[in-house]
C-alpha positions, 0 to 999 in steps of 0.5 A: 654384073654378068653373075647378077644377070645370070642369076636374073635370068634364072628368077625369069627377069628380063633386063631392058638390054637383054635383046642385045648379044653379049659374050659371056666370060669362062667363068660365067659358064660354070653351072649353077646348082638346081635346088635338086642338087643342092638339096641333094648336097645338103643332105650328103654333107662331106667334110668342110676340110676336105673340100677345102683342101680340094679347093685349095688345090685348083690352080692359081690361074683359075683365079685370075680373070674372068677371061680366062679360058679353062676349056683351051687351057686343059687342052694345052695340058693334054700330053701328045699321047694320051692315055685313057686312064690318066685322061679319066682319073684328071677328069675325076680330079676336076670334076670333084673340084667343081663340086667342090666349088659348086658346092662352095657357091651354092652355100654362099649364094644362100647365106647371101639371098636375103642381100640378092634379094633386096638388091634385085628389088633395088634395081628394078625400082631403078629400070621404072625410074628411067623409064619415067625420065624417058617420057619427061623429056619427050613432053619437054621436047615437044613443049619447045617445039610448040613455043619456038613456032609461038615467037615472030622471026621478026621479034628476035631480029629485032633485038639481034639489030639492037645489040649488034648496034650497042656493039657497033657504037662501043667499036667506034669509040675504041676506033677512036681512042685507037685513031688517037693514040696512033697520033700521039708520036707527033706530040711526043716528038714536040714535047722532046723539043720543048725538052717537057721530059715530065709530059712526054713520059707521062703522056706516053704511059698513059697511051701505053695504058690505053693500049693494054685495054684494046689488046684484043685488036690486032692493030693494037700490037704494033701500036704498043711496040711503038709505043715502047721503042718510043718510051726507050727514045725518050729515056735516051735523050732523058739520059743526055738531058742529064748528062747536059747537068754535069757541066752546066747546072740549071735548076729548071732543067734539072727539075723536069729531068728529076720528075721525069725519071720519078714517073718512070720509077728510076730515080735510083737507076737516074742517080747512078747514072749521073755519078757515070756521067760525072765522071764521064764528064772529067775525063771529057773534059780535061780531055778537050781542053789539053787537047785543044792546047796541044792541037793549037801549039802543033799547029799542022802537024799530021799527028792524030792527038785525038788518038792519044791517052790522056797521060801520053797527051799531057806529055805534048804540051809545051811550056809556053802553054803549060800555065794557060792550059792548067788555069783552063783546066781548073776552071772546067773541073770546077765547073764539074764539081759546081755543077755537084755541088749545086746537085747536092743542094738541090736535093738537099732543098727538096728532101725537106719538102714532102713527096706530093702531086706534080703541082701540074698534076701529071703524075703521083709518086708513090710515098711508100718509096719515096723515102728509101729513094730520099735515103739512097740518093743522100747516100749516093751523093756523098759517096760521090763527093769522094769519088768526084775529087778522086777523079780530079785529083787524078786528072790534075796529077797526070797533067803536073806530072806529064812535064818537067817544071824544073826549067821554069821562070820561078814566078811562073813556078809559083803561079802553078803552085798557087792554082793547084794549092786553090785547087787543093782548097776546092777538093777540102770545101767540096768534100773535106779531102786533104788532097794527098794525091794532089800534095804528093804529085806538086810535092815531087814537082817542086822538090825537083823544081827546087832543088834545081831552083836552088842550085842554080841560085846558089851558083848565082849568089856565088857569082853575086859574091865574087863580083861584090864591091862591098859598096853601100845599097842605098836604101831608104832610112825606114826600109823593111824587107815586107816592102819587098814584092817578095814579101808581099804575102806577109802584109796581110797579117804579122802576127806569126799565130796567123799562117799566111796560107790562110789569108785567102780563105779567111778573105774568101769567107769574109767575101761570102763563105766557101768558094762554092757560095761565092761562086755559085751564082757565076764566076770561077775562083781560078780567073783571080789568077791573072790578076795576081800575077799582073802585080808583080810588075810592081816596083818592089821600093815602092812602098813606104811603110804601112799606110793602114797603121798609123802608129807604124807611119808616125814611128816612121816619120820620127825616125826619118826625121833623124835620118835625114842628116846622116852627114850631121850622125857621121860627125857626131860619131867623129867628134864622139871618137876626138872627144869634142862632144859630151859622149853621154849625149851620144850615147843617149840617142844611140840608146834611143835609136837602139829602143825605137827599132825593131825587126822592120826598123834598123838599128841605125839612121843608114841600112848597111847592106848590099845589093848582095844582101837584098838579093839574098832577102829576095830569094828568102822571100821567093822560098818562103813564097814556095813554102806558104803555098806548098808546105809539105816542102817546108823543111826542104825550104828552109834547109836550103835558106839556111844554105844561103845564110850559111854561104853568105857567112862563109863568104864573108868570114872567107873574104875579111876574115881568114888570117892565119897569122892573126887566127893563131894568137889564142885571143879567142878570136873565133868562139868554139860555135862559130869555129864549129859553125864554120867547120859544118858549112866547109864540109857540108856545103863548099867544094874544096876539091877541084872537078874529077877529069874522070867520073868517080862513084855516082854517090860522090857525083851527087854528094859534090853537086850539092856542094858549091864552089868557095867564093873568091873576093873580087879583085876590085876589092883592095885590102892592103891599103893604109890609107883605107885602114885595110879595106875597113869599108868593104869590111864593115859593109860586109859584116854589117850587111851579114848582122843585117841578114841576121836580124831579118832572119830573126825577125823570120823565125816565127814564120817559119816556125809556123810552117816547119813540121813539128819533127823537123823544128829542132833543125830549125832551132839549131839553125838559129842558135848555132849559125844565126847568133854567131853572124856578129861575132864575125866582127872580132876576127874580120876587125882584129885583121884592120887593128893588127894592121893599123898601128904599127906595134913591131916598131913600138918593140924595137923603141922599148928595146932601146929603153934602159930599165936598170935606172937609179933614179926615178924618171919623171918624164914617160918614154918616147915610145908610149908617143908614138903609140899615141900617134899612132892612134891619134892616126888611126883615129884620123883615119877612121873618121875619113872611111865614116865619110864614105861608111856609116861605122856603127857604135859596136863596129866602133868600140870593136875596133878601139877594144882590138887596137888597145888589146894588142897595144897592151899585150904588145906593152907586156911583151916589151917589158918581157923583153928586158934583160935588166931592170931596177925599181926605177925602172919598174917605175918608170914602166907604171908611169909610161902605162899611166900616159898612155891610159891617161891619153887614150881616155880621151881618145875613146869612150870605151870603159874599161880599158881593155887589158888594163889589168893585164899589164898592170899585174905584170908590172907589179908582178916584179915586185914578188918574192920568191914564194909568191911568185911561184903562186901566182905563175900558178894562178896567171896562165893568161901569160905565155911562157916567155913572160914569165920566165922573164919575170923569174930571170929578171926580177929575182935574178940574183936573188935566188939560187939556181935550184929555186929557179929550176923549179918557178921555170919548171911551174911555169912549163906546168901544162896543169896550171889553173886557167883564168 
């Protein structure tokens, strides 16, 4: 710009500014060529390389900036001692470089005047354009001045008044709404305590609004955090609103609290919330309530329980209180989970509506979101059904766990079991839970329960058994163990197929579906219990039979009406063993008797048991309580009822039939599975040893507690006696009463099956087949004892003893001996009807004993006639004759067909008729005879006939240890 000006200023062109000073740069002091000069320079043409080279050569500082001082510079460049010559050689130097350079610019400045030219005209238009601005806006400033004077002062007030009034008005109204809304906290207030959430909340946001629109008032800031801490207060007592709904549901109450928390956008933030409260609420709540327990049964003891965890309070309460504070218990925490449930479904009833307006028309709630909050709360809700009855689970599992149940009444035990097991049906119906949490913690409960449970009733039946007399319970002619208090559970259905545990569900759902439904509108399934236990005083003879089923009461009636002549059956039975009666007519209705029973009707007119056996059928009915409520203990169950029967069998066998002179006669007595059943019961359930005076191994302490003493028979019991045929009473009532057991035990067995885990039901079946079955062949070895007792066989070997068999004449008359075995039954027969007075001896336990009795009289008629030392044909005669009476008598005696043993004797007494070579056949086929019998048919009845080699070799047959067995 300044070379413009330079340039300029030699045109002789003045610039409007030229007035002022301006401080020319170095650069600008460098002398512009004359036209002389440039004419001059023209004409004396140099090299263009040269000067280029002499342009190249000035320094680059030169170049740099047009502040740049070249005069100070060259100075500085001076050496301190100058010398003239070098000073003028530099001084040429620089003056051919600004030739140089003048020469460079003057050539450009000629190429380019065309441009400097135009753009000179350029500007000058511009400096005439400016000054034409210039005088415009001195007219425009005068023309203002000119209309400012035109207008009144008073016109312009006028509207200055009529604006500032529009101002003033729209100020009074915002004074108003601000006045308003400093007054809202008073309505605020009364609508908390009308508990209207919904209107509070919306009055509230509306206000907060309204303030955001006079934020510019300094008075408004305070107004909107008070407006704020107030919103945040009813959020609070919006959140103990919802947490009153835990316990306590109300449809209303839980509806504004719902509406209220849409309108502040929460409705996720509301649910968890509640799921906190819930559980909040269980922990509260088991937490008052043992509490109050434990505090009431302290009385003014000093110690703080409040302080106490929840397990450590359990471990306070007292037996006494145990029962009532569990029953508290359950009834608080279903009123939680009724309090779910009714949430469940109210959220379920308003997911079918469609998200519109408040029918008061407070709020909107925003459709897009209404759906995803619809899906998260579903979801949320079912989570928290698990979550809900893990919570329980675990409450009630501290509260079972935290004492020992192991000293309780068994009713009381069974009324624990009972309300936890309706608990564990509440946990399925609430949310399909199997309840493990609960099962395992009653499972350790009542195997710890049971186990001593058990113990201490084996030790009772033990002393039960020692104490028995073997007498007659009386009991009605149509009693059935389901008319037991016991065994009342079992009434409600009979058909196996059905599980007892199920009856009070299919009653609850005939009543009105689950629980839930029958209980929503008030009530608690857990106050059922009270009543429940009050029927337990109930007389457990009282009942007659099943008066709902007609077809049972009229079997009923039938059969009591034979029963109530037992004398008239008694002497039917006597008159049938003295033969005064056709024995077909008896046999008849012995038949009809069998044909009419079944497993709740006898086999007979009179029950044989004893108060022994009732008490055993009552303890079975009290375990199989226990195991209907409880069935993850149904194997412990039953293995320990299967103890009971096994202990009473033992005791029975121990008692009446243990003899050893009697058990070694190879009769087969005792079967193989009974002798195998009784050898399993010794080892694995009597204790035979005496107790250690020091303690052995702790295995073998534990091993012998779970064994008991053998049982010893009762020293009023008097087995010895002829005139009662041994103890044939206490026997028959003792067998007869196990048999009894039995056939209830049989008539169990479908229900237990339907409680025993699949894996264990092969133990079940083993119990029956190897231990149940064989309780009636007990009569062989108890009633074998009475027979070997009761007819007087020695004396009938030593009269047979007298008799002379080498006769030569065939006898007519038979033998005094087979008299007096006659007499002998005839005695016993006598003696039998005199203990049927006092005992019903059934038929079976009649014919045992005529079967055992003529046993041994033939078997004691084959070892007479082994005793002969000589004996002739006639004598071989006279022994068929001698067997003909006696079968011929005893016939009348007994109705039992065939005889027993009569082959036996008679194929002994015709085996004196065979040769030498049949006899050794047929020592080889009749091992039933023992070694004395035949080597006296070799030595008697072929004697003489055979040489000694012939005989060496019959006796070596008969001591063959491989002869063929019959």
């Amino acid at each position: 710009m300044q070379k413009i000006k330079s340039l300029m200023a030699r045109q002789g062109l003045k610039s409007p500014q030229e007035s002022v000073p301006e401080v020319k740069s170095p650069v600008e002091n460098v002398r512009i060529p004359s036209k002389e000069e440039l004419r001059e320079l023209r004409e004396n043409r140099s090299d263009p390389q040269a000067e280029q080279e002499i342009i190249n050569s000035i320094e680059e500082i030169y170049f740099s900036n047009d502040s740049f001082d070249v005069v100070k510079y060259e100075l500085e460049k001076l050496p301190s001692v100058l010398n003239l010559q070098d000073v003028e050689e530099y001084r040429d130097k620089l003056k051919q470089q600004q030739a140089a350079v003048s020469k460079k610019v003057a050539d450009l400045i000629l190429e380019k005047q065309a441009a400097y030219v135009k753009e000179l005209e350029r500007v000058t238009s511009l400096q005439t354009n400016l000054q034409l601005a210039a005088v415009i806006c001195t007219n425009a400033r005068r023309q203002l001045n000119i209309a400012k004077e035109g207008f009144t002062q008073a016109s312009l007030g006028l509207l200055a008044n009529q604006r500032k009034r529009q101002l003033l008005i729209g100020l009074l109204k915002s004074l108003r709404t601000i006045k308003t809304l400093q007054r809202t906290d008073v309505r605020l207030s009364e609508m908390l305590e009308e508990e209207d959430y919904p209107g509070a909340i919306q009055l509230c946001l509306e206000c907060q609004k309204a303030a955001s629109t006079f934020k510019h008032y300094s008075c408004i800031s305070e107004l909107n955090s008070k407006l704020q801490d107030t919103l945040e207060q009813i959020e609070e007592q919006l959140d103990v609103a919802l947490s009153k709904t835990c316990k306590h549901f109300e449809v209303s109450h839980y509806t504004k609290v719902q509406l209220a928390y849409r309108l502040l956008g929460k409705t996720q933030t509301a649910m968890d919330q509640l799921h906190m409260h819930f559980t909040q609420a269980i922990h509260n709540t088991v937490f008052q309530v043992v509490l109050g327990y434990v505090e009431l049964c302290a009385g003014n003891s000093d110690t703080k329980f409040q302080k106490l965890q929840y397990k450590d309070l359990c471990t306070h309460i007292t037996p006494d209180s145990y029962i009532p504070c569990l029953s508290d218990l359950c009834k608080a925490l279903w009123e939680v989970m009724l309090s779910y449930y009714r949430t469940m479904s109210w959220h379920e009833d308003h997911d079918n509506e469609e998200s519109a307006p408040a029918s008061d028309g407070r709020s909107e709630i925003a459709t897009d979101d209404s759906n995803f909050n619809r899906s998260y709360v579903k979801k949320k809700l079912e989570h928290g059904l698990s979550r809900i009855w893990q919570d329980v689970q675990l409450k009630a599992k501290t509260y079972l766990l935290g004492t020992d149940l192991s000293n309780f009444k068994y009713d009381d035990f069974i009324f624990v079991l009972d309300i936890i097991s309706r608990l564990m049906q509440v946990g399925e119906e609430f949310c399909g839970s199997k309840s493990e949490v609960l099962q395992e913690s009653i499972r350790k409960q009542s195997v710890n329960y049971f186990k001593s449970y058990h113990r201490i009733r084996l030790e009772e039946l033990r002393m039960f058994l020692e104490n028995e007399t073997w007498e007659l319970c009386p009991v009605k002619s149509n009693f059935s163990i389901l008319q037991l208090h016991e065994f009342k559970f079992m009434r409600q259905s009979r058909s196996p197929s059905v599980s007892p545990s199920k009856q009070y569900t299919t009653s609850a759902a005939a009543a009105g579906g689950s629980l839930f439904d029958q209980y929503q509108n008030g009530g608690n399934p857990f106050e059922l219990q009270t009543d429940n236990k009050d029927d337990e005083t109930e007389d457990v003879l009282a009942a007659n039979g099943y008066e709902s089923d007609e077809l049972e009461k009229s079997a009923y009636q039938d059969y009591d009406s034979d029963s109530d002549v037992p004398d008239e059956l008694k002497r039917d039975y006597v008159d049938e063993q003295t033969g005064d009666v056709p024995v077909k007519s008896v046999s008849k209705e012995t038949l009809k008797s069998r044909k009419k029973s079944d497993c709740y009707l006898n086999k007979g007119n009179t029950l044989i048991l004893t108060n022994t056996t009732l008490n055993v059928i009552r303890l079975v009915g009290k375990y199989m309580q226990m195991m209907n409520i409880l069935k993850p203990i149904a194997f412990d169950v039953i293995h320990c009822m299967s103890q009971l029967f096994d202990y009473y069998l033992y005791a029975v066998y121990t008692f009446f039939g243990r003899e050893d002179m009697y058990e070694s006669t190879g009769l087969g007595l005792i079967s193989s599975r009974l002798r195998t059943t009784l050898n399993r019961i010794q080892e694995s359930l009597i204790d035979l040893e005496a107790p250690p005076e020091t303690s052995g191994p702790l295995t073998a302490t534990e091993e012998r507690k779970e064994k008991v003493p053998s049982p010893h028979l009762s020293h009023l019991v008097v087995l010895n006696s002829t005139e009662t045929l041994y103890g044939l009473a206490e026997r028959v009532v003792a067998t007869e009463s196990l048999v009894f057991l039995a056939d209830q035990f049989d008539c169990l067995q479908p229900h237990l099956d339907a409680m025993m885990p699949s894996a264990k039901k092969p133990f079940l079946q083993q119990f029956y087949s190897q231990t149940v079955s064989t309780a009636s062949e007990l009569r062989k070895p108890i009633y074998w004892i009475v027979a070997a007792k009761a007819i007087d066989y020695e004396q009938m070997l030593h009269l047979m003893a007298n008799v002379k068999w080498d006769i030569k004449e065939i006898m007519s008359q038979h033998n005094v001996y087979i008299d007096t075995l006659l007499k002998e039954f005839e005695q016993f027969n006598k003696k039998l009807s005199e203990v049927s007075k006092r005992v019903r001896i059934p038929l079976q336990v009649s014919n045992v004993l005529w079967e055992h009795c003529i046993r041994l009289a033939n078997r004691t008629i084959v070892e007479g006639y082994a005793n002969v030392k000589k004996c002739s044909n006639e004598g071989r005669a006279l022994m068929q004759l001698d067997f003909q009476q006696f079968l011929m008598k005893l016939e009348k005696l007994t109705d039992i067909r065939p005889i027993p043993d009569k082959e036996f004797v008679e194929t002994y007494i015709k085996a004196y008729y065979l040769t030498e070579n049949d006899m050794e056949r047929w020592i080889k086929e009749h091992r039933e005879y023992s070694t004395k019998q035949l080597t006296n048919l070799v030595n008697v009845c072929l004697g003489s006939h055979i040489n000694k080699k012939a005989r060496q070799k019959l006796i070596a047959a008969i001591d063959e240890p491989d002869r063929p067995k019959r």
